[in-house]
N, C-alpha and C positions, 0 to 999 in steps of 0.2 A: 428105270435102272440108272441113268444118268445121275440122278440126285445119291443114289447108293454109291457108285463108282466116286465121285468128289469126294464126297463124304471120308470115303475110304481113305483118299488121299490126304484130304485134309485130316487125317485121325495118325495117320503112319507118323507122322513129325510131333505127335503128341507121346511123350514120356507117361507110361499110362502107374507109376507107380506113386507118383507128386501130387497134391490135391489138386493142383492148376490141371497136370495131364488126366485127370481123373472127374476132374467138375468140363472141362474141355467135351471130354468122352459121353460126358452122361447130357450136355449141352448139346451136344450134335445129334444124337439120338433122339431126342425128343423134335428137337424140331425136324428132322428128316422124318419122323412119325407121323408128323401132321399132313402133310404132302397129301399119301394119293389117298384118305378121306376127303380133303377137300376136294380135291380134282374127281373124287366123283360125287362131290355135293355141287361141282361146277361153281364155287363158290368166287366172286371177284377176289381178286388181286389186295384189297384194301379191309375186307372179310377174314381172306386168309391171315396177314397179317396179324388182325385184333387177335385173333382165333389162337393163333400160334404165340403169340405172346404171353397169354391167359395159362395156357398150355403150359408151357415151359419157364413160367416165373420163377419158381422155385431151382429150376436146373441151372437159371440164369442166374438168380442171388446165390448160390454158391459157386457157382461158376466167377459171378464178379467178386464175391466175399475171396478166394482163392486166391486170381488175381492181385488183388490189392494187397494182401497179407504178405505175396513173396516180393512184393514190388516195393514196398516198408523196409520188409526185409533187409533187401538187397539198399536202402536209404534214399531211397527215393520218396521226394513230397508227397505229402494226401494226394495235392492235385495232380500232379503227373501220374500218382499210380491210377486213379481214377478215369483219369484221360487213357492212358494205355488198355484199362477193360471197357473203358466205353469203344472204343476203338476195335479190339478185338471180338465181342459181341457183336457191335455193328458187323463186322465182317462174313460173321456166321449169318447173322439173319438176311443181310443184302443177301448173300449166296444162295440162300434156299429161296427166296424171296424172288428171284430171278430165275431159279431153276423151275420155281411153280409156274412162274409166269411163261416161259418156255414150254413147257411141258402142257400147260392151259391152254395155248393156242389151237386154233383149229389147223387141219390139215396137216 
């Protein structure tokens, strides 16, 4: 429930009506989905990862497609906008990524 509770929080600062708030939305979903399959396929850390990536490609390419388009938008270079959804992606997946490994541990 810790990974649901973040999640949550991290979803509430998300404007769910903008493709960004909207590929955000369906981005976090997916990866907080893979969570407690893995954990009880007791699957490593590095496993999970691949797993959740596979997973969630497609939530993630529009997720990044989203990002990048308002970030153009707004006249910002290719590469900065690029930099800013690699950035914010990373952010989602270290989260879960740490929340698995957490939640993995014994005891």
């Amino acid at each position: 429930m810790i990974v649901a509770a973040s999640l949550v929080m991290m979803l509430a600062a998300a404007p769910s009506a903008d493709a960004v708030g909207a590929g955000r939305k369906e981005f976090s979903k997916c990866l907080s989905a893979q969570v407690q399959p893995a954990l009880e396929k007791k699957l490593p850390v590095g496993d999970f990862q691949a797993d959740m990536k596979k997973a969630c490609a497609d939530k993630e390419a529009a997720f990044r497609a989203a990002i990048v388009a308002s970030d153009k938008a707004d006249k910002m270079s290719d590469a900065a906008a690029n930099s800013d959804a690699d950035d914010q992606i990373s952010e989602y997946v270290d989260k879960i990524t740490g929340e698995y490994e957490e939640s993995s541990r014994p005891g």
